[in-house]
C-alpha positions in Angstrom: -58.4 64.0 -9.9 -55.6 61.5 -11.4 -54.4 58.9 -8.9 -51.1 61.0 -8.9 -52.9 63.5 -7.0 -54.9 61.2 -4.3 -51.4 59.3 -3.3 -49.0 62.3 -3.5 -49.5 63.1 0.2 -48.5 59.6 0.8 -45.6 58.6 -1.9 -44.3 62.4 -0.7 -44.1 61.6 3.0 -42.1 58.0 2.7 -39.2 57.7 4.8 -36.2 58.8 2.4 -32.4 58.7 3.0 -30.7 62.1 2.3 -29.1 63.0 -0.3 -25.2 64.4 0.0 -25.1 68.3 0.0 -22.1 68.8 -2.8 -19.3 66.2 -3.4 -18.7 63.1 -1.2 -14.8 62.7 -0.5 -13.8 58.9 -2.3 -12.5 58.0 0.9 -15.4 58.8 3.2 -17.7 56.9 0.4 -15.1 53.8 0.7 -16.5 54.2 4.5 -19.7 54.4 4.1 -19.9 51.2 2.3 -17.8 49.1 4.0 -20.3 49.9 7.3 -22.6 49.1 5.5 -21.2 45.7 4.7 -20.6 44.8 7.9 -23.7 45.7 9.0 -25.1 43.5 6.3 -23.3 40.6 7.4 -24.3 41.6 11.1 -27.8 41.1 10.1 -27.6 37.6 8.7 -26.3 36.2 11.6 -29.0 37.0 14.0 -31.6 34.8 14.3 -35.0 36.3 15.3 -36.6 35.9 18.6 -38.8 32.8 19.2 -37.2 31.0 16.3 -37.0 27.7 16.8 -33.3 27.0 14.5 -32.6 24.9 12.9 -36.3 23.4 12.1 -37.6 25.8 8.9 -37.1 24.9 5.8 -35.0 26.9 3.2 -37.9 27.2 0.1 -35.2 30.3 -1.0 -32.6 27.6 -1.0 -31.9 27.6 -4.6 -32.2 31.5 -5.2 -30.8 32.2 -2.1 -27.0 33.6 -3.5 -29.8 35.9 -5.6 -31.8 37.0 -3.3 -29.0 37.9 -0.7 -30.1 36.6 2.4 -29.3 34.3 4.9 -31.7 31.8 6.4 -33.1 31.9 9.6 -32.1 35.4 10.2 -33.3 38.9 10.3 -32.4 39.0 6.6 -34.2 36.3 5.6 -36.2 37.7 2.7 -33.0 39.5 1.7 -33.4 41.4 -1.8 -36.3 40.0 -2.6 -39.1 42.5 -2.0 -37.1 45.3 -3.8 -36.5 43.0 -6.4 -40.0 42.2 -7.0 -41.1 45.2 -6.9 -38.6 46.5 -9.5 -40.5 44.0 -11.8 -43.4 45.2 -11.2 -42.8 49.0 -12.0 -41.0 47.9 -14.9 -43.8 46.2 -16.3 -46.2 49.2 -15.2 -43.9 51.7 -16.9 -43.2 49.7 -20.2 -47.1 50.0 -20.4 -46.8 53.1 -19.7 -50.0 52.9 -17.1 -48.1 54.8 -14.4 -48.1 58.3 -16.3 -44.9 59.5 -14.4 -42.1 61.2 -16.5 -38.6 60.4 -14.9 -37.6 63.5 -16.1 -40.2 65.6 -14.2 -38.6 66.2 -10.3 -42.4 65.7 -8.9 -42.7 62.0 -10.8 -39.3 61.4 -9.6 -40.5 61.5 -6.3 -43.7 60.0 -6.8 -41.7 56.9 -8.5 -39.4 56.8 -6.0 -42.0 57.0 -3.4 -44.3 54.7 -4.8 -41.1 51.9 -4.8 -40.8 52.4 -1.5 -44.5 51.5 -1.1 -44.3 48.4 -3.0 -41.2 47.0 -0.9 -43.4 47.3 2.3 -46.1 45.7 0.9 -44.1 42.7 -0.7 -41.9 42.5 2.5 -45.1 41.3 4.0 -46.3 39.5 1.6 -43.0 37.8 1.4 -42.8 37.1 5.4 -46.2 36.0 6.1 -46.5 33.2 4.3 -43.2 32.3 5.7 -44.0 33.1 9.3 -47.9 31.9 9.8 -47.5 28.8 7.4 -45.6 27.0 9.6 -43.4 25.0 7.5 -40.6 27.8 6.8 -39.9 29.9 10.1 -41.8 27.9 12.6 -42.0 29.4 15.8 -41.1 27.7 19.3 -43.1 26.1 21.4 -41.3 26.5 24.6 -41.3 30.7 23.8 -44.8 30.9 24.1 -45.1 29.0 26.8 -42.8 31.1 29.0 -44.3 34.2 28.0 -47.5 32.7 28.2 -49.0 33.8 25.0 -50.2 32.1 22.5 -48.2 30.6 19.7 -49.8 33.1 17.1 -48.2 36.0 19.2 -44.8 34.6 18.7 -45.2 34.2 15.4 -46.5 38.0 14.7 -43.4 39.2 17.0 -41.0 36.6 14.3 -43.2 38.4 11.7 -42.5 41.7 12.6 -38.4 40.7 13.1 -38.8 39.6 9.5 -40.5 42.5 7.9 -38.0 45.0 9.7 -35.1 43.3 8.1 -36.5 43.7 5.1 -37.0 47.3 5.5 -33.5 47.4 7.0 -32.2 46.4 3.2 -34.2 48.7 1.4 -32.6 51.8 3.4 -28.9 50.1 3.5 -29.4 49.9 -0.6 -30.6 54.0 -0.3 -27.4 54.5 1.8 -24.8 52.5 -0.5 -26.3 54.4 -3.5 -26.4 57.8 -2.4 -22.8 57.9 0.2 -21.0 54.8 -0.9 -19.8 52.9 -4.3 -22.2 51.1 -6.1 -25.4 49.6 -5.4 -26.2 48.4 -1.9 -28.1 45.0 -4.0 -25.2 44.2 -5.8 -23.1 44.8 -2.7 -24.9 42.3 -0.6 -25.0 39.8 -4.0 -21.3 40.2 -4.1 -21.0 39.1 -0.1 -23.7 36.5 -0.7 -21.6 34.9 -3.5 -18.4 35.4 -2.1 -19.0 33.1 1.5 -20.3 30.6 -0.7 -17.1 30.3 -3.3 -14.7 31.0 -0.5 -16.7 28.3 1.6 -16.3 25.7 -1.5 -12.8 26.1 -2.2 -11.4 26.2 1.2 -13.9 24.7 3.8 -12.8 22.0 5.7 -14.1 18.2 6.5 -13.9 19.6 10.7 -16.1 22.7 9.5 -19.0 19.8 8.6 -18.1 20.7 4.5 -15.5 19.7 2.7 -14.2 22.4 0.2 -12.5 21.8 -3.4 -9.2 21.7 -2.2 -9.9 19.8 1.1 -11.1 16.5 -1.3 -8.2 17.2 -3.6 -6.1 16.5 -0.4 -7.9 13.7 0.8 -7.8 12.5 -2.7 -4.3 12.8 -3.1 -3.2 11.7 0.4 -5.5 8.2 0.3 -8.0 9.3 2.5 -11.0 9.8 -0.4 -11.0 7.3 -3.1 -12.5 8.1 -6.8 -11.8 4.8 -8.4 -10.4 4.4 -11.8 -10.7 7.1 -14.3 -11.3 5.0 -16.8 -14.3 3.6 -15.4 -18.1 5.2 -15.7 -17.9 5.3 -12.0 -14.7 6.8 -11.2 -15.2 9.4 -14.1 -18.3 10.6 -12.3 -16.3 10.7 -9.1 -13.4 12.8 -11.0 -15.9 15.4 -12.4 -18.5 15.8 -9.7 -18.4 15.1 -5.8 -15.8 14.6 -4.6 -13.4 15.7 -7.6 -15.3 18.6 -8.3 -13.5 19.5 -11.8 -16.5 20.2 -13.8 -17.8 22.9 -11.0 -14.0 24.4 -10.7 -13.8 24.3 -14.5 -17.2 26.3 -14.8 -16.5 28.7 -11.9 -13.1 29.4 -13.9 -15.0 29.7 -17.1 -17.6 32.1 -15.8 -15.0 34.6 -14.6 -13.1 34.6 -17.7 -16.0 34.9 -20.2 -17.8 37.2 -18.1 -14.9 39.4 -17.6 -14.2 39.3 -21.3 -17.8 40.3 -22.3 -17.0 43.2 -20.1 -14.3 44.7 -22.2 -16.0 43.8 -25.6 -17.6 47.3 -26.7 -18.1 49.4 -29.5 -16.2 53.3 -29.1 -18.1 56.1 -30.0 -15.5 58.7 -30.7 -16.8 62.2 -28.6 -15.3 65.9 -28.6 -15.9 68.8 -27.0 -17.8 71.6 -28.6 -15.9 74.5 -26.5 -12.4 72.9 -25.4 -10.3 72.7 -28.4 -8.4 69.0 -28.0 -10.3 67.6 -25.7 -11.2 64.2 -26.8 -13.3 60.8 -25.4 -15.2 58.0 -26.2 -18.2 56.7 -25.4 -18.4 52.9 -24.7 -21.2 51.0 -25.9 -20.6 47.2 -24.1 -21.3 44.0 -24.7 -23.1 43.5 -21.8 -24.8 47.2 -21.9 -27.3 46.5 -19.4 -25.2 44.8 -17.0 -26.3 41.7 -15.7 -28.7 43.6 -13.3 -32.1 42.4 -15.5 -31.1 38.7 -14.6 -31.8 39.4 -11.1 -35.5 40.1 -12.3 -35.8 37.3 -14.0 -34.9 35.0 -11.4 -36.6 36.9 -9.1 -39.8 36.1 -11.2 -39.2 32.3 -11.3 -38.6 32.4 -7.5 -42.1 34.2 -6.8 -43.5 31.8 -9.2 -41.9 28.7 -7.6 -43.1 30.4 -4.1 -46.5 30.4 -5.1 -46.9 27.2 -6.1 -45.5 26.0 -2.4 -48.3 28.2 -1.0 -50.9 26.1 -3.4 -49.3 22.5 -2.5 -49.3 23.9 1.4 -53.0 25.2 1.6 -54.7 23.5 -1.2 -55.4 19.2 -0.6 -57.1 19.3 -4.0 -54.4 20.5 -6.0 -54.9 19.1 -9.3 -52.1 17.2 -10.5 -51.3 18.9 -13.9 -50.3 22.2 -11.9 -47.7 20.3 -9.8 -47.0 17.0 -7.9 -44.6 17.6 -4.9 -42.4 15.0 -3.5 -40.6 16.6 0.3 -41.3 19.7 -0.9 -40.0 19.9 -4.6 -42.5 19.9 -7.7 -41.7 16.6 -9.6 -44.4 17.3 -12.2 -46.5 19.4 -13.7 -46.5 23.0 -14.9 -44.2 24.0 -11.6 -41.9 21.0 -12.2 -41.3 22.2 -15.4 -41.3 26.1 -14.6 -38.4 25.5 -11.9 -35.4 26.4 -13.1 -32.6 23.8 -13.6 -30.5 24.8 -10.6 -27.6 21.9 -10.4 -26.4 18.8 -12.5 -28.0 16.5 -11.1 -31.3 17.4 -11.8 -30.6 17.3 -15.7 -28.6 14.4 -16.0 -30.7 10.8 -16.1 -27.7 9.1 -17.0 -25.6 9.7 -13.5 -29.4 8.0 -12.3 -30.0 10.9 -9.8 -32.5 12.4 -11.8 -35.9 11.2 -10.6 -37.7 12.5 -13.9 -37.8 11.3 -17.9 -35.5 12.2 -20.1 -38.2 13.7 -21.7 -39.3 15.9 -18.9 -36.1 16.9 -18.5 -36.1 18.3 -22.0 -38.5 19.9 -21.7 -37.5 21.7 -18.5 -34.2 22.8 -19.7 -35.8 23.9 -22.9 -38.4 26.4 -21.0 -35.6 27.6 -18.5 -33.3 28.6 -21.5 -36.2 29.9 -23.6 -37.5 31.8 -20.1 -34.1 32.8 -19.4 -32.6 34.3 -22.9 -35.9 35.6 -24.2 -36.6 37.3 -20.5 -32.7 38.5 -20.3 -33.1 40.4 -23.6 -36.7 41.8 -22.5 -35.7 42.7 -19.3 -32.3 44.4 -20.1 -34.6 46.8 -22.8 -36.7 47.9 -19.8 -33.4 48.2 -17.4 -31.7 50.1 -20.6 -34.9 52.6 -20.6 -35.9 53.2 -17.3 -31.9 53.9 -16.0 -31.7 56.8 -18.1 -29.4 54.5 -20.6 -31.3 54.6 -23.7 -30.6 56.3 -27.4 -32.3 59.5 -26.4 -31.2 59.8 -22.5 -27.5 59.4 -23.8 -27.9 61.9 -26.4 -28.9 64.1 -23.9 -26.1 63.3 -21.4 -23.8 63.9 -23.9 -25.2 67.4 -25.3 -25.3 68.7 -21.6 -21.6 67.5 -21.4 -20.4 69.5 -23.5 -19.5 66.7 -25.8 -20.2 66.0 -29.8 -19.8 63.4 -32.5 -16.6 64.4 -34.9 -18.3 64.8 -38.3 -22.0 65.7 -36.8 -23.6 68.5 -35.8 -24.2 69.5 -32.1 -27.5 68.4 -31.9 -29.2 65.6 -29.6 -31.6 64.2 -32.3 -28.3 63.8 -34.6 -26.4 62.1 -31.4 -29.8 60.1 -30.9 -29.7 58.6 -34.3 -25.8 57.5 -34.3 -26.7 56.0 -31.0 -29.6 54.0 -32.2 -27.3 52.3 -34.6 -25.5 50.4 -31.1 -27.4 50.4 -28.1 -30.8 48.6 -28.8 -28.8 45.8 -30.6 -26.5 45.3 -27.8 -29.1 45.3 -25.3 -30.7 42.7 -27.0 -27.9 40.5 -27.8 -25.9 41.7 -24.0 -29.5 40.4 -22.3 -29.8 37.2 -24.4 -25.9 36.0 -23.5 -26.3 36.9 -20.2 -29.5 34.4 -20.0 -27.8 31.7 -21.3 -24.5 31.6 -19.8 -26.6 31.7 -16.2 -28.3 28.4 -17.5 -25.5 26.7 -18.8 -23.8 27.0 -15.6 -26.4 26.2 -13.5 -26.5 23.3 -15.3 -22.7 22.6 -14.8 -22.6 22.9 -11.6 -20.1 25.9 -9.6 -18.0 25.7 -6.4 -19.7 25.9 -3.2 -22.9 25.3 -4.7 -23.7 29.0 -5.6 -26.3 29.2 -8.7 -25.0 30.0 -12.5 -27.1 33.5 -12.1 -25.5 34.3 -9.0 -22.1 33.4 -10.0 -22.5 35.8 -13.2 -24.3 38.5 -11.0 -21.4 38.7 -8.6 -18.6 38.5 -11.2 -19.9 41.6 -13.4 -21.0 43.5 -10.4 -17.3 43.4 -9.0 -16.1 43.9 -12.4 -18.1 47.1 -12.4 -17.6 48.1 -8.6 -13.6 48.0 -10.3 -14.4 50.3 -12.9 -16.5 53.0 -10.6 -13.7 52.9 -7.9 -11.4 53.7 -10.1 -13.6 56.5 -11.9 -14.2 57.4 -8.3 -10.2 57.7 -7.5 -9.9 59.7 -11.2 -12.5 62.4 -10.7 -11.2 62.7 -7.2 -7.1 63.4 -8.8 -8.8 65.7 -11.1 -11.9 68.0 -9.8 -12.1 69.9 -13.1 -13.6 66.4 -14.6 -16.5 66.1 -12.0 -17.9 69.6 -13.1 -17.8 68.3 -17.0 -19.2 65.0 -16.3 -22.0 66.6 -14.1 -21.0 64.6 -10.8 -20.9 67.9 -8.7 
């Protein structure tokens, strides 16, 4: 009996959102995911019971516009477990030791299923640590007393808030994929983002932050002082805090290159086999596997970063070569220079803010990019292969269309061919860009502190979100092209 077999009556009995019997109207979809939203943003600001606020630390800090969840609250492991668990079917299928054919209804299920699984499992995983270490959601004192239970029962009941949440976000995904627009995971990256960069531009100094243009008009009105321009010091002062030019001119530089990469593609030219003049093209992007895959590899670094805060935690012995940790950052060793670079400051010696050698620091820069633009272009082949986006699942999606290549014969092993010509070497290339503009602007710095990756993941996803509304509003003008596209 194959292992298919033994966890069927499982993987087939996990708890599934519906899918929509026939055509969901654009406008009810619209509906579906702005509820959603706000439920999202709902979520992050409740603060489980027995929390002490205020007192955990933040180890998701630097992923945290990634991950999509807020500290301290119900969401607090945000997309993480999905994530993770993305990675590891990927890496299961690409060795092909899972045996399941996409293209088979009972694998679907079973894949689908088996997900599900996964996200439990790492939810708690995730939370655990978290909860009954002590150093990240730390329970309160005072709860335990007044209940009069013992602090490890206020902890489970935080553990259980925790791991709910997380559940929460694997359904609210399910929802925003199957009724709404979109993914619910780039949804919530797109709201995590966006409170950062609107927090950054236009906080104020009463709020406890000041925002971009709240130093520019302390800057300009004599209440901030940056010194001479023409001084070492009052150049730092122009470019980073308070100025703040470099991260505005890199937030500004991010949208534009991104959006550009967007409309780069190649046009394959398509007809249709029965409808005399009916003409389209297929686009072949840039960016062909979106900027999805970068999500999995940050998501990597951040499990490996969270492991290594486990060791430090529950291991005195820890020998020095795996990692030194100074308040609860690795300052050497191999999860020093595993951590990605996440700001300027932790790059560049010569501000004297950077506690490491120069040659450190080259050498952590050097894995992150190599990590970053060798696991981009690795990561987007997988994305491209199991999303049904590869040579021969297009060449497929285009024969049941109805749809041909002028000049080639109606046949999907013809289409596949032409299609091999583009798509594996713009995946590639697409992934490998996508790597290194997250780590040259992580390195530059961005408004409101959000990370390079999260800054790219939240530009592209809207850009996209853009694109399917507006398929969305097309299909609904025009029925007739739902039933030729297969969307009904």
């Amino acid at each position: 009996m194959s292992w298919k077999d033994a966890a069927e009556p499982v993987l087939t009995r996990m708890p599934t959102v519906q899918r929509p019997e026939g055509h969901v109207p654009f406008k009810r979809k619209l509906a579906w995911t702005a509820g959603i939203l706000m439920v999202y943003f709902f979520l992050t600001n409740i603060n489980p019971f027995g929390l002490a606020v205020g007192q955990s630390s933040d180890f998701f800090g630097q992923f945290r516009s990634i991950l999509a969840g807020q500290q301290g609250s119900l969401l607090q492991v945000g997309i993480g477990p999905i994530v993770t668990a993305s990675i590891v079917l990927q890496l299961l299928g690409g060795a092909n030791l899972l045996g399941l054919d996409t293209n088979d209804p009972r694998d679907q299920v079973l894949y689908q299923g088996l997900q599900k699984l996964l996200v439990f499992i790492v939810t708690a995983l995730t939370a655990a640590p978290m909860v009954f270490g002590g150093g990240f959601l730390p329970a309160d004192q005072n709860v335990a007393a007044a209940l009069g239970v013992s602090l490890f029962a206020v902890q489970s009941i935080i553990f259980a808030q925790v791991f709910v949440g997380g559940v929460l976000v694997l359904f609210m995904d399910e929802i925003v994929s199957k009724w709404g627009v979109g993914s619910g995971v780039g949804l919530f990256i797109i709201a995590s983002v966006s409170q950062q960069i609107v927090g950054g531009f236009f906080s104020w100094s009463a709020l406890g932050q000041t925002g971009f243009f709240a130093s520019w008009y302390g800057i300009i009105f004599g209440s901030l002082e940056i010194g001479s321009v023409f001084t070492s010091q009052g150049l730092q002062n122009l470019l980073f805090s308070p100025g703040n030019l470099l991260a505005a001119f890199t937030t500004f530089f991010i949208f534009v290159v991104v959006v550009y990469a967007e409309s780069v593609r190649v046009e394959i030219p398509l007809s249709h086999a029965r409808v005399k003049g009916a003409r389209g093209r297929f686009p072949v992007k840039l960016i062909y596997a979106s900027v999805l895959p970068m999500i999995l590899v940050r998501a990597l670094q951040a499990n490996i970063q969270f492991f290594g805060q486990i060791l430090n935690r529950t291991w005195a012995g820890m020998p020095s070569w795996l990692g030194v940790y100074n308040q609860g950052q690795p300052v050497s060793g191999f999860f020093y220079y595993v951590n990605p670079i996440q700001q300027p400051t932790q790059w560049m010696w010569f501000l004297g803010e950077a506690a490491a050698d120069p040659w450190m620091i080259a050498i952590r820069v050097t894995i992150d990019l190599t990590v970053m633009v060798v696991g981009g272009a690795i990561f987007a082949i997988f994305w491209v292969e199991t999303t049904d986006m590869g040579p021969e699942a297009t060449a497929k999606q285009i024969q049941n269309s109805g749809m041909q290549i002028p000049g080639f014969r109606q046949n999907p092993q013809v289409v596949e061919k032409v299609m091999e010509r583009y798509i594996p070497q713009v995946t590639v290339i697409g992934g490998a860009l996508v790597g290194f503009l997250a780590v040259m602007a992580n390195m530059l710095g961005t408004v409101g502190g959000v990370s390079g990756t999260g800054l790219l993941l939240a530009v592209s996803i809207t850009y996209k979100l853009y694109e399917e509304i507006a398929e969305e509003q097309l299909m609904e003008m025009h029925p007739m092209m739902r039933q030729m596209f297969g969307s009904e």
